[in-house]
ZALOVO-369399 format. One record per residue (C-alpha): residue number from 1; residue in three letters; x negated, y negated, z. Coordinates in steps of 0.2 Angstrom, whole numbers, plus 5000, padded with zeros to 4 digits. Layout:
REM ZALOVO-369399
atom seq NUM; type ALA; x X; y Y; z Z
...
This chain:
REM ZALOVO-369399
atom seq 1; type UNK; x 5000; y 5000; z 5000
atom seq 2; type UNK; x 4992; y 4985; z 4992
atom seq 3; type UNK; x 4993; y 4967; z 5000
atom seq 4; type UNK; x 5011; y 4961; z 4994
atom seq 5; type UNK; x 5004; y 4947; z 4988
atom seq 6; type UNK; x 4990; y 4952; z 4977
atom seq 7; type UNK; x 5005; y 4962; z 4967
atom seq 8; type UNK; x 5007; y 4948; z 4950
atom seq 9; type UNK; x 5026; y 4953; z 4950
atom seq 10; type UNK; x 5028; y 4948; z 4968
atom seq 11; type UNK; x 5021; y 4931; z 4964
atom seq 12; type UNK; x 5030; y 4927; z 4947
atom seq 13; type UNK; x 5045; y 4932; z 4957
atom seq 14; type UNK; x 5041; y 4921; z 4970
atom seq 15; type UNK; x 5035; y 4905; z 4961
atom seq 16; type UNK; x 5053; y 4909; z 4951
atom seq 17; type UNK; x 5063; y 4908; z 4968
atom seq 18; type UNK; x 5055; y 4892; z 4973
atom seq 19; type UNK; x 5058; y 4887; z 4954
atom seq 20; type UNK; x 5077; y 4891; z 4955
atom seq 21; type UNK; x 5077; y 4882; z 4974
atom seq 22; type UNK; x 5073; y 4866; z 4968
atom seq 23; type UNK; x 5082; y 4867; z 4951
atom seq 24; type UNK; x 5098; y 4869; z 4959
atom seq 25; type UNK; x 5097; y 4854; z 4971
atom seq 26; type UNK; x 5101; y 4846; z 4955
atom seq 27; type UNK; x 5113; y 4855; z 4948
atom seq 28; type UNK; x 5130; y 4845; z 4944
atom seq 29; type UNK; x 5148; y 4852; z 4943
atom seq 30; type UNK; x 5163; y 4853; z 4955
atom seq 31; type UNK; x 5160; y 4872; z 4957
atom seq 32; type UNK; x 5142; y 4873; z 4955
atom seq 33; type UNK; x 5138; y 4876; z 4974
atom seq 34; type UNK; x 5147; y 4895; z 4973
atom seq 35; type UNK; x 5136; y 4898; z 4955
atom seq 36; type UNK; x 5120; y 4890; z 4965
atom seq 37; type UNK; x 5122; y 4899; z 4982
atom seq 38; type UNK; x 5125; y 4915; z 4968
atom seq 39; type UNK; x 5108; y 4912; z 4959
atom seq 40; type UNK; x 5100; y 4907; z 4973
atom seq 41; type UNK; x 5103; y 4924; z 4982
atom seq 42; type UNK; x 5099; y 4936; z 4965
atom seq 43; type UNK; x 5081; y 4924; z 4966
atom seq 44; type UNK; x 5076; y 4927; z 4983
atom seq 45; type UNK; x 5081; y 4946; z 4981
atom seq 46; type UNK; x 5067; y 4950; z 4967
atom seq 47; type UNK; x 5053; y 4945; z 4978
atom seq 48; type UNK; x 5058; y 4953; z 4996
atom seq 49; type UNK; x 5064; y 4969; z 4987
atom seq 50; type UNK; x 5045; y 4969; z 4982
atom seq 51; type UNK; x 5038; y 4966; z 4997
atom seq 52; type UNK; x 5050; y 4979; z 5004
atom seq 53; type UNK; x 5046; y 4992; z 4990
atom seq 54; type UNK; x 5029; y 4990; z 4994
atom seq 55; type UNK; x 5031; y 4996; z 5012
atom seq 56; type UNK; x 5037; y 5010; z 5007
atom seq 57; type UNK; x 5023; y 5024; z 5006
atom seq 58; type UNK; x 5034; y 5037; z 4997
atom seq 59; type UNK; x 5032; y 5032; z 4977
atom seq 60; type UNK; x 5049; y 5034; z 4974
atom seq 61; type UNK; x 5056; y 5023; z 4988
atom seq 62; type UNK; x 5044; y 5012; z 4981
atom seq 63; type UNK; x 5049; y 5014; z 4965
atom seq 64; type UNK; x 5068; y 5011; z 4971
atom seq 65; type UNK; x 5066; y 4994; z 4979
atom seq 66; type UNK; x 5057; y 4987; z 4963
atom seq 67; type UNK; x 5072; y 4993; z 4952
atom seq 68; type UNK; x 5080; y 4983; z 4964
atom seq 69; type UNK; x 5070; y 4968; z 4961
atom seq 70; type UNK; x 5070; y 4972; z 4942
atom seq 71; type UNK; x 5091; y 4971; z 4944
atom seq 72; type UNK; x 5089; y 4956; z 4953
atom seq 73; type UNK; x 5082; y 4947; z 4940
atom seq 74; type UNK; x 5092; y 4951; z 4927
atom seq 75; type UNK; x 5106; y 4944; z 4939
atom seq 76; type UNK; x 5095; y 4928; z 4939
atom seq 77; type UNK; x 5094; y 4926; z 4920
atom seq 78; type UNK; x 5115; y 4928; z 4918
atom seq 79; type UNK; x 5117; y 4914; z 4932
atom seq 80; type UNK; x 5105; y 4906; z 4923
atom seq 81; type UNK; x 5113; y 4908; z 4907
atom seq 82; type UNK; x 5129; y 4902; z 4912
atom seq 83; type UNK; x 5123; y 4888; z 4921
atom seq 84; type UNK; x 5119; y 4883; z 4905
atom seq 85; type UNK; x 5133; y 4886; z 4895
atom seq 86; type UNK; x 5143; y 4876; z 4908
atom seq 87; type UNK; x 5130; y 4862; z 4908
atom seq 88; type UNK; x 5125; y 4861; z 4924
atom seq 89; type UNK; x 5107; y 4861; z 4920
atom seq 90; type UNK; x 5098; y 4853; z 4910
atom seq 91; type UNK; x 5089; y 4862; z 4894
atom seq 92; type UNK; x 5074; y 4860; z 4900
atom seq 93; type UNK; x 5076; y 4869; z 4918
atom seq 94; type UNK; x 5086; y 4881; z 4909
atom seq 95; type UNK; x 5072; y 4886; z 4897
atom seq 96; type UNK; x 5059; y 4885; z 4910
atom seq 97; type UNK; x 5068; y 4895; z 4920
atom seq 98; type UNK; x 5074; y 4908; z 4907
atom seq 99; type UNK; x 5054; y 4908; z 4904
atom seq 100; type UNK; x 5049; y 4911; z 4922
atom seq 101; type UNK; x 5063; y 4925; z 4923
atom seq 102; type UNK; x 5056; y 4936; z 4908
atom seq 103; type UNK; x 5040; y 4933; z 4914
atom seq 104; type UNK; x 5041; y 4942; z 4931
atom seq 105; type UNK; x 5053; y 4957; z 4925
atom seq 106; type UNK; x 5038; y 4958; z 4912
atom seq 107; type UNK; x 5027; y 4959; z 4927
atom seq 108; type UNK; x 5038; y 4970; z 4938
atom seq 109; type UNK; x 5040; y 4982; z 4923
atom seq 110; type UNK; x 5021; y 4985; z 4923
atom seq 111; type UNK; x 5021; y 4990; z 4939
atom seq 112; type UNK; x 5036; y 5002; z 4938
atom seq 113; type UNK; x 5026; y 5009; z 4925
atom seq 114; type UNK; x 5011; y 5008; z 4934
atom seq 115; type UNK; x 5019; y 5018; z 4949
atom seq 116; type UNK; x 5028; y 5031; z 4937
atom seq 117; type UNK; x 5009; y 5035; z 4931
atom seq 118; type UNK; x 5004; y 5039; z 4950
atom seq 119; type UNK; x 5018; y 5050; z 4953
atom seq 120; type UNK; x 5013; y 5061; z 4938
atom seq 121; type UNK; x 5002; y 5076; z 4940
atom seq 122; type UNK; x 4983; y 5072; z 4930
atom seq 123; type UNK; x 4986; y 5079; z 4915
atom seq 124; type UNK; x 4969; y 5090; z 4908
atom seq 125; type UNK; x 4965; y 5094; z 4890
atom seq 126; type UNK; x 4967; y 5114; z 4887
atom seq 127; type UNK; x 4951; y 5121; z 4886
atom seq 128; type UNK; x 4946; y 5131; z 4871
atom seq 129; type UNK; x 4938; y 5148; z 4871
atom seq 130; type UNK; x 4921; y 5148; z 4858
């Protein structure tokens, strides 16, 4: 169990959440408090489903939480989306954001993939009788 915070996915998910906290101070609309607490809480889960996953010793229950986090952030990037399409954010946020999103589920996918690679058993080449 590495340092949470050396994990690249924890960090993009992270620096996302502190993105989308100060994003939706701005945010304009009569109903856009329920679709800010919404995003806000899909944001904050990616990076303390990490941190959680990666308590975890058992690969799979690690494996688990990041699926987690990985839902999480496809949560964001809906809110996201539709915080847009109702403009309540302006293009900018909205394209930084959407950047920032695909940018840590890039990251958390790696390291799914990198965990799925450690639960697999070395795999030898056959050796050949001469």
């Amino acid at each position: 169990m590495a340092n949470f915070r050396k994990l690249r996915a924890w960090q993009a998910a992270e620096e996302l959440t502190i993105h989308v906290h100060r994003v939706t101070r701005t945010m304009r609309g009569v109903r856009s408090a329920t679709l800010c607490d919404q995003l806000i809480r899909a944001a904050m889960s990616a990076p303390s489903n990490i941190v959680e996953g990666n308590a975890h010793r058992s690969i799979a229950e690690r494996a688990r939480f990041f699926g987690y986090a990985l839902a999480s952030l496809w949560e964001v990037e809906g809110h996201i989306q539709l915080s847009s399409d109702l403009d309540m954010m302006s293009r900018k946020d909205y394209e930084a954001l959407l950047e920032e999103t695909i940018n840590a589920r890039r990251m958390l996918y790696g390291l799914l993939k990198k965990e799925r690679t450690w639960d697999q058993p070395k795999q030898t080449a056959p050796r050949t009788n001469r």
